[in-house]
C-alpha positions in Angstrom: 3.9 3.2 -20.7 6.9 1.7 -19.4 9.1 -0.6 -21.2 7.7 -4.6 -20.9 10.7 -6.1 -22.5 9.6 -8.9 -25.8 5.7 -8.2 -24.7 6.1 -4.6 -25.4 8.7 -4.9 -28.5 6.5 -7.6 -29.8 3.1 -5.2 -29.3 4.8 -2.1 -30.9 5.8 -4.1 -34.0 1.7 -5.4 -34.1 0.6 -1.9 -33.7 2.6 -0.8 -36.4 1.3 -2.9 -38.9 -1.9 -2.5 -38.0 -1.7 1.6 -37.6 -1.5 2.3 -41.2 -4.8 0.3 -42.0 -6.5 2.2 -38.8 -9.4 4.4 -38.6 -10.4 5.9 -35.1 -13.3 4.2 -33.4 -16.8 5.2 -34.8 -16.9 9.1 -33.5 -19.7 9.3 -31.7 -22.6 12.7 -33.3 -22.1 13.8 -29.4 -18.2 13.8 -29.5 -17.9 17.7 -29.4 -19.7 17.7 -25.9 -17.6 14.6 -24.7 -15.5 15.9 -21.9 -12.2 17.1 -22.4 -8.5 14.7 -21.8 -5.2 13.8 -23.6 -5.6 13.6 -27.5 -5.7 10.0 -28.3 -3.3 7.6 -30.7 -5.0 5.4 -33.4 -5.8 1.7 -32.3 -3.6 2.5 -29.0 -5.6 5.6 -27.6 -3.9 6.9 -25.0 -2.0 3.9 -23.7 1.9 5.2 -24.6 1.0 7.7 -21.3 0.2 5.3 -19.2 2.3 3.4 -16.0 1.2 -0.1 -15.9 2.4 -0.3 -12.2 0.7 2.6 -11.2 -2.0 3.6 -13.0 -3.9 5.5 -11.0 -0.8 8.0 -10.6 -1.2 8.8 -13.8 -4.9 9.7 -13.8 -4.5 11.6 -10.7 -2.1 14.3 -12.9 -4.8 13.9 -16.1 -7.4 15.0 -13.7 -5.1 17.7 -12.6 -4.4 18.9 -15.4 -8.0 18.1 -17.4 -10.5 19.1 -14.8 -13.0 16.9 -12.8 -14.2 14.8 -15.7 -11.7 13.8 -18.4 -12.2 11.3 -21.4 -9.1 8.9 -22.2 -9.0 5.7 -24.6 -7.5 2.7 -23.7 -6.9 1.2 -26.6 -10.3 1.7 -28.2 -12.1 1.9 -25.9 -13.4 5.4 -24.6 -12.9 5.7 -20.8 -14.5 9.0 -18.7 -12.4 9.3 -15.0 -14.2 11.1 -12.6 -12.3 13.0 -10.3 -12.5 14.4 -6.8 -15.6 14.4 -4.7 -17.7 16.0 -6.0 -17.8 14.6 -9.3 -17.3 11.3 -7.4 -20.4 11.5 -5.4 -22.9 13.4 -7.9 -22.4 10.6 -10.3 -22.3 7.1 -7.3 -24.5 8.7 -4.8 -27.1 11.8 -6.5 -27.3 10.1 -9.9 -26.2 6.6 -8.5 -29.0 4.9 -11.1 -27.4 6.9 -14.2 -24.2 5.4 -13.0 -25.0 1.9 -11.7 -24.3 -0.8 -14.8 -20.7 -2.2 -14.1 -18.2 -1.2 -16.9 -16.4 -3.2 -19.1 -13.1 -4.8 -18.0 -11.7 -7.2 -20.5 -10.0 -9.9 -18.3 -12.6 -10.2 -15.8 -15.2 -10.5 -18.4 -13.4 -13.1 -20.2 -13.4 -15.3 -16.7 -17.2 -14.4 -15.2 -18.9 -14.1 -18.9 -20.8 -11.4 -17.0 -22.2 -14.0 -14.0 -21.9 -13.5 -10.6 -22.2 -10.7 -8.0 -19.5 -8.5 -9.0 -19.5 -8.1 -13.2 -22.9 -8.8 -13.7 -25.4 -5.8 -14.6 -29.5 -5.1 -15.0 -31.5 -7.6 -13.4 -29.3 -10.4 -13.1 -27.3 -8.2 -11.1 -30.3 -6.4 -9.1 -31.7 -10.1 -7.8 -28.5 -11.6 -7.3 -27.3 -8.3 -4.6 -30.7 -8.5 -3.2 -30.3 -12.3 -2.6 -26.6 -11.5 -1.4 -27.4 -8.8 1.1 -30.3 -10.5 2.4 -28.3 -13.8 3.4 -25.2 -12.2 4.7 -27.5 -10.2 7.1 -29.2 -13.8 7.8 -26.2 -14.9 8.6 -24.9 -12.8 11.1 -23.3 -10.0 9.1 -23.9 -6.7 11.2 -25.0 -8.9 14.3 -23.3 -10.4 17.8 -23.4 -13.6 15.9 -20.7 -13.0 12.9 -19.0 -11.0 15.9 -18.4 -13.8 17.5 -17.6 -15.5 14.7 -14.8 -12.9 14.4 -13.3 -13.3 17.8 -13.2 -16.7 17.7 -11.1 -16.7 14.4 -9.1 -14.0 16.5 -8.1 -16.5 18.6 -7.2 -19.0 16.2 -4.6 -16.0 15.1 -3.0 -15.8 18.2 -2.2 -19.1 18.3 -0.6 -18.9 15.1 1.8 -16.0 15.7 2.4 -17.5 19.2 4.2 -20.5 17.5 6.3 -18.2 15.3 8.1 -17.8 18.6 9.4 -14.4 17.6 10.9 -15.6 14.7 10.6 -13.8 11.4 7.8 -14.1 9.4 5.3 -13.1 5.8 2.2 -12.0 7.4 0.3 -13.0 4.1 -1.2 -16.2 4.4 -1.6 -16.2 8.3 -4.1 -13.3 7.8 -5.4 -14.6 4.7 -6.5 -17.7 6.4 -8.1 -15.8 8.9 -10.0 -13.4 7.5 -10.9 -16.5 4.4 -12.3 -18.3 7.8 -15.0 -15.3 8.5 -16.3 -15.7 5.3 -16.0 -19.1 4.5 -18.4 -19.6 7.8 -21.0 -17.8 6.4 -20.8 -19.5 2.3 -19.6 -22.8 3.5 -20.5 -22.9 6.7 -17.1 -24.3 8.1 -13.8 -23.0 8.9 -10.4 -24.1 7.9 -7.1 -25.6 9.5 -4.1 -22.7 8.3 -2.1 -26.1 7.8 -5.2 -27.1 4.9 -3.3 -27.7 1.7 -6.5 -27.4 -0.3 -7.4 -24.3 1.9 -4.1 -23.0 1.1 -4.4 -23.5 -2.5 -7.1 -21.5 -3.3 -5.8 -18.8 -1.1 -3.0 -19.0 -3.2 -5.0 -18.9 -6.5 -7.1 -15.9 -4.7 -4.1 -13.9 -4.4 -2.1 -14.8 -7.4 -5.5 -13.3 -9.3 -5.3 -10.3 -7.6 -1.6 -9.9 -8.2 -1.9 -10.6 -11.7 -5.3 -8.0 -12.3 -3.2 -5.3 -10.8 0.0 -6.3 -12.5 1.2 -4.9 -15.6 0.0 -8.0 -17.6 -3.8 -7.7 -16.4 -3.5 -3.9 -17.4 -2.4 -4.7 -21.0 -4.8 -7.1 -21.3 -7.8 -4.6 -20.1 -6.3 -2.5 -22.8 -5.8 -4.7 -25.9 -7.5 -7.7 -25.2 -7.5 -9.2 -28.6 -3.9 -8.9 -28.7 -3.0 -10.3 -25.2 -5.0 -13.3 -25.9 -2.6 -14.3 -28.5 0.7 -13.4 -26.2 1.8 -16.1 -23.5 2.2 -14.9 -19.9 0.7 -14.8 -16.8 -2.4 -13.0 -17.1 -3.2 -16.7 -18.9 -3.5 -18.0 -15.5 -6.5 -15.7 -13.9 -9.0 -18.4 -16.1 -7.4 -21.5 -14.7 -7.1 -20.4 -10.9 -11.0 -19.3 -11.7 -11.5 -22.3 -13.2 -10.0 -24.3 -10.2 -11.6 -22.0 -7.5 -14.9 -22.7 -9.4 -14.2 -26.8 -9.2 -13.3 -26.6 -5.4 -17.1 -24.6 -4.9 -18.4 -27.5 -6.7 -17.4 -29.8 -4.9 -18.6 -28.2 -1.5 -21.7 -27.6 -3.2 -22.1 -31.3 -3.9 -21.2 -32.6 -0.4 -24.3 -29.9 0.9 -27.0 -31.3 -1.2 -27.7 -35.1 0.1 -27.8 -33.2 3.7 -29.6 -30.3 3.0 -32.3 -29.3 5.5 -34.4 -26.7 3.9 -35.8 -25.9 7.3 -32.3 -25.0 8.8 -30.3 -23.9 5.9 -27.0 -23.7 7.1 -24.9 -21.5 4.7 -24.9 -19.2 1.9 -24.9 -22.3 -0.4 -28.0 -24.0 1.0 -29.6 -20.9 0.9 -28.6 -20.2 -3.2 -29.7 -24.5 -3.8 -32.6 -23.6 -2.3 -33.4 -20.5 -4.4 -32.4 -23.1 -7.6 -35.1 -25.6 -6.1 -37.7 -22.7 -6.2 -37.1 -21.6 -9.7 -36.7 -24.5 -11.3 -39.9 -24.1 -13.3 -38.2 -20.6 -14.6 -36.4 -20.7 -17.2 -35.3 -17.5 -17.1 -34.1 -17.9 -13.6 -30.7 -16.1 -12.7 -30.4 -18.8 -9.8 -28.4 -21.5 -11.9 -25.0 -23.6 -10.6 -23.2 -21.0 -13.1 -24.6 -18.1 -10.8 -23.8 -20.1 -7.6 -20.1 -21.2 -8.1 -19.4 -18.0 -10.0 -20.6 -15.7 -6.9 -19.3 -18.2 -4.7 -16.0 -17.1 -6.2 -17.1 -13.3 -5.6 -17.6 -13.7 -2.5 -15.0 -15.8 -1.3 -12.1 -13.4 -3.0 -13.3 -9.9 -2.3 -14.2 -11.4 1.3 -10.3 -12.7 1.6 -8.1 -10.5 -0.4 -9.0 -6.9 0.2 -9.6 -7.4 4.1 -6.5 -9.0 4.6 -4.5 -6.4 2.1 -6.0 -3.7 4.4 -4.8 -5.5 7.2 -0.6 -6.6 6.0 -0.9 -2.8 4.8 -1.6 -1.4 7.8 1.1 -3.6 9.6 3.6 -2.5 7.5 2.8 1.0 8.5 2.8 0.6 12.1 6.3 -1.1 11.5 7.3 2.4 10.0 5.5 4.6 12.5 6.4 2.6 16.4 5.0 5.4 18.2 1.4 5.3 16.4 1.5 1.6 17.2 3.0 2.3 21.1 -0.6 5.0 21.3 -2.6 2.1 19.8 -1.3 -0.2 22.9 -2.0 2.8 25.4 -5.5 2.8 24.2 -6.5 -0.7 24.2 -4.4 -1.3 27.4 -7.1 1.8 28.9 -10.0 0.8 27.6 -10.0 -3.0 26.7 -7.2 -4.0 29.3 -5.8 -7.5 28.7 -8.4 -9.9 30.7 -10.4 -10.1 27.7 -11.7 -9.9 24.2 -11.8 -6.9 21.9 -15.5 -6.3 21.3 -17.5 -4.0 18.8 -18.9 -2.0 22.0 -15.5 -1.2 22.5 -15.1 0.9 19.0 -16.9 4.1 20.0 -14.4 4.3 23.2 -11.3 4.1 21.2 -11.1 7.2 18.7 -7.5 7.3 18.7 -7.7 3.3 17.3 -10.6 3.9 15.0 -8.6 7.4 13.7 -5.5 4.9 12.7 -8.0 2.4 11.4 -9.5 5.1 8.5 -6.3 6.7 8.4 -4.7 3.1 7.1 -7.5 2.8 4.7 -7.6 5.9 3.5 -3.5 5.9 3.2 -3.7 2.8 1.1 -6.7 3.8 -0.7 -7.1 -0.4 -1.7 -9.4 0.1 -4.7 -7.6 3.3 -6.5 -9.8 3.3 -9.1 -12.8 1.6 -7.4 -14.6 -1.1 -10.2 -15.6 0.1 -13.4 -19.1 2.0 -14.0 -21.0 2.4 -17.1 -24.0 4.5 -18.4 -26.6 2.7 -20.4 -27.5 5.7 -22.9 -26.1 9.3 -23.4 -25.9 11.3 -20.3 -25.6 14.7 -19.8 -23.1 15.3 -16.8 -22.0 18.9 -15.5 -21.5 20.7 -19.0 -20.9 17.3 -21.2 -23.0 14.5 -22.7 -21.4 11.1 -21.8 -21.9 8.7 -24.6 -24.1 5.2 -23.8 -21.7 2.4 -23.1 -18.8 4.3 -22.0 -17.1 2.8 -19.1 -16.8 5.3 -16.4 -14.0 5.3 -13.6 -14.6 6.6 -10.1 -11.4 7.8 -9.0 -11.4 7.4 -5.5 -7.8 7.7 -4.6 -8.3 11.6 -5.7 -11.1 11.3 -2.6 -9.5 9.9 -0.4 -6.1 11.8 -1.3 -8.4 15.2 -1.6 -6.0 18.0 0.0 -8.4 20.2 1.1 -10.0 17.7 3.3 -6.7 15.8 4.0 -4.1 18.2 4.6 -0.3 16.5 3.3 -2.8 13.6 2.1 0.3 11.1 1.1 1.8 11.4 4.6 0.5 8.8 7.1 -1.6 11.1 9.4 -4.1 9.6 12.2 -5.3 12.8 12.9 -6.8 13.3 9.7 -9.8 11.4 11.5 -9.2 13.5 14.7 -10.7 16.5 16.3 -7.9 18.6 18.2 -9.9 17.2 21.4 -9.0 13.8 20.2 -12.6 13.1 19.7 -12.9 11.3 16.2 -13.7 12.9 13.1 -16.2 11.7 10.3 -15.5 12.3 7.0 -17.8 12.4 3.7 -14.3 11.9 1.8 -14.1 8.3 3.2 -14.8 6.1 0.3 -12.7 3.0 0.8 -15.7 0.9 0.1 -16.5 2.9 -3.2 -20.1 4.5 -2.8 -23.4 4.4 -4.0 -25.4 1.9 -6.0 -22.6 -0.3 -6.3 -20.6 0.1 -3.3 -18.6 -3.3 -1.6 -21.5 -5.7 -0.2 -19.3 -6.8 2.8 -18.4 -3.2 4.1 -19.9 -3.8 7.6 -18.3 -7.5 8.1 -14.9 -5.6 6.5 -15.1 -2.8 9.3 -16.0 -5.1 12.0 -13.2 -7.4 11.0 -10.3 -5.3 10.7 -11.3 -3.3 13.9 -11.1 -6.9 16.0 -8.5 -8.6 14.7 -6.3 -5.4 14.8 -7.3 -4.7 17.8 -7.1 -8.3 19.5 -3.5 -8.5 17.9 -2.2 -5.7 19.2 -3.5 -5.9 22.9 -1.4 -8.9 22.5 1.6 -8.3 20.7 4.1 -5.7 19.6 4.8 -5.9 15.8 8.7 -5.5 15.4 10.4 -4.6 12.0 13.7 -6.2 11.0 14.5 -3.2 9.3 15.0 0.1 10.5 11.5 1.8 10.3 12.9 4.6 8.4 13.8 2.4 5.4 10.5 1.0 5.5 8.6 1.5 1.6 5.1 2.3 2.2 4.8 3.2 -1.9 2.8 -0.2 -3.4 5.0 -2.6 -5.1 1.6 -2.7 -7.5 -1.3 -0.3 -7.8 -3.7 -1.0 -10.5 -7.5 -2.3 -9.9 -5.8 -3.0 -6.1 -2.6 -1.5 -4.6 -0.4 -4.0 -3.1 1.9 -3.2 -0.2 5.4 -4.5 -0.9 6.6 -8.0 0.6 8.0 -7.7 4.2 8.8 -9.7 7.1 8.4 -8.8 10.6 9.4 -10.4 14.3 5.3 -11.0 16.8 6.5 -10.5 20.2 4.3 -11.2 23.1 3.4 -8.1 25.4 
């Protein structure tokens, strides 16, 4: 693990005490069948051979050198990684029950207390998706309406980088607020001004939480909880930007229920206060204002942060690669024109576009290590038994970085997704959106939303880099639960 300054000095001299008095973690009767990995340390497992700022690096030469299931410890805590495809989809997709409880992950279950949509499990978790899916599709997700919805924030955009008047500029908060605005439309049933101090805010908490979880801090604490707890620094702050996210929810929820028609609900949040109203006699109901802010929190990050990510990532690389971007015009330009709007029916016409599109996600590969899995009781998998309650990592950046499928998988490559007849190509490799039981609720409004406002943007505009593309850093500046392109500024100039 790399050097952390006091916090790690301060953490070696704690583990030293304590390593004398030590006795490795109760060995489960099944450990001889466990799969195989790096021999672990007492009380710190395997956490000396890890990089806190790129963590899924270092699992990608474990699984190199360990096979396609490995066993790791971090801290305590017994970890199975399961590497490339086929492990990957035989344990999300064939066996996608076996594998469907969410994993343990210390920081987020010390903020969430296992409510909400994304670190919740059993039948909590089971109602709440159903609930989820069902209202995002009632709400336009999928449909012309939350197209629409789309395009019109689209516009909003352009405004925006029209006024920057060709100036310099951080893309982050611009494409925050607009991809925030698709969401928040269908939860709060308003958008937001990108001048909105309280909007901004939370964006701002949204993305500091992300930072932070990803960030060498988050990582420690995921690994030695107990100790962290004690330790200032700024993984302190993921349970007061929650706790303030959570407050500004609240109060939207309070200004929707002296109007509330339940005959026209309006929102996801008249939707959930009418579920509340309907359960009320139950008092085992997993519809409670803990469950509503708490999702409401769910869905209003993952619906902001990784969208927008995707989207300031794939910039960046089109700053590096002018010619891909200069194709990208050529297409729209033949297929869209400039008299109007980008639309959905326009995707199938445009496989040069929708090549780029996977190839940026795939590139980036957002979620590395996708969200953590469990199994609920030992489970025989390939040639091992997987003890109950071990959390189980998909590692999908070893899918979407596969070589065989990819060919030079860490170059930037659109025609990874292209037939030499520059028809598109599908892939089974393309996981972005992990897979399975648990994979991201929002991947259709995702698609649809970085395929328009890329799209719309660049029939517009020519992204411009202040730097010369060739010293352009397309490694992440962070790559833990999320990888994190590094800060950049670039010049918006009207076609």
């Amino acid at each position: 693990m790399e050097p952390l300054g006091t916090v790690t000095i301060l953490m070696i001299i704690c583990i030293s005490c304590l390593v004398f008095l030590a006795v490795r973690s109760r060995t489960p009767e099944n450990a001889k069948q466990l799969p195989p990995g790096p021999p672990p340390l007492p009380i710190v497992g395997n956490a000396l051979q890890l990089k806190t700022n790129n963590l899924a690096q270092v699992l990608q030469e474990f699984g190199e050198k360990y096979g396609s299931v490995f066993t790791m410890y971090f801290g305590t805590e017994r970890v199975v990684v399961l590497h490339g495809y086929d492990a990957v989809k035989e344990a999300l997709i064939d066996r996608g029950d076996e594998f469907a409880a969410r994993g343990s992950l210390p920081l987020a279950d010390d903020v969430n207390k296992g409510l909400g949509i994304i670190f919740s499990n059993g039948e909590m978790w089971k109602q709440l998706r159903r609930f989820i899916l069902t209202t995002l599709r009632n709400f336009g997700m999928g449909k012309k309406s939350i197209e629409e919805r789309i395009q019109e924030e689209a516009q909003f955009l352009l405004e925006k980088f029209q006024d920057t008047q060709e100036k310099p500029l951080d893309p982050t908060f611009s494409l925050s607020c607009a991809i925030s605005n698709v969401i928040c439309a269908i939860i709060f049933g308003k958008r937001y001004d990108y001048n909105d101090k309280k909007f901004l805010s939370m964006l701002s908490l949204v993305n500091e939480n992300f930072l932070v979880f990803s960030s060498p801090w988050g990582q420690l604490y995921n690994i030695f909880p107990s100790l962290m707890k004690c330790i200032p620094g700024p993984h302190h702050k993921v349970l007061k930007n929650n706790l303030a996210l959570r407050q500004f929810v609240l109060e939207e929820v309070e200004e929707h229920k002296p109007t509330l028609d339940p005959s026209s609900p309006r929102d996801f949040i008249d939707c959930f206060l009418m579920k509340m109203d309907q359960e009320k006699g139950n008092s085992a109901s997993h519809f409670t204002i803990e469950n509503l802010t708490i999702s409401t929190v769910d869905l209003f990050g993952a619906g902001t942060e990784t969208t927008s990510t995707t989207l300031r990532y794939g910039f960046l690389i089109l700053l590096k690669y002018p010619e891909i971007q200069e194709k990208v015009h050529e297409e729209i330009d033949r297929v869209i024109g400039r008299s109007r709007s980008p639309c959905i029916a326009d995707h199938g016409e445009m496989p040069y576009t929708d090549a780029v599109i996977h190839e940026i996600q795939r590139f980036i590969s957002i979620a590395p290590l996708s969200g953590p899995h469990a199994v609920l009781k030992d489970t025989p998998f390939r040639q091992y038994v997987i003890p109950k309650g071990t959390t189980i990592y998909p590692s999908l950046i070893s899918v979407l970085h596969d070589s065989k499928e990819f060919p030079n998988p860490k170059e930037f490559d659109p025609g990874h997704f292209l037939h030499k007849d520059g028809t598109f190509r599908k892939s089974d490799y393309f996981m972005p959106f992990s897979a399975g039981k648990r994979i991201c609720a929002g991947e259709g409004l995702a698609r649809m939303e970085i395929f328009l406002f890329l799209t719309t943007i660049l029939q517009n505009f020519t992204l411009k880099s202040i730097i010369d593309p060739k010293d352009i850093d397309l490694t992440p500046v962070l790559s833990g639960i999320s990888n994190f392109p590094r800060p950049y500024q670039l010049c918006i100039v009207p076609r």
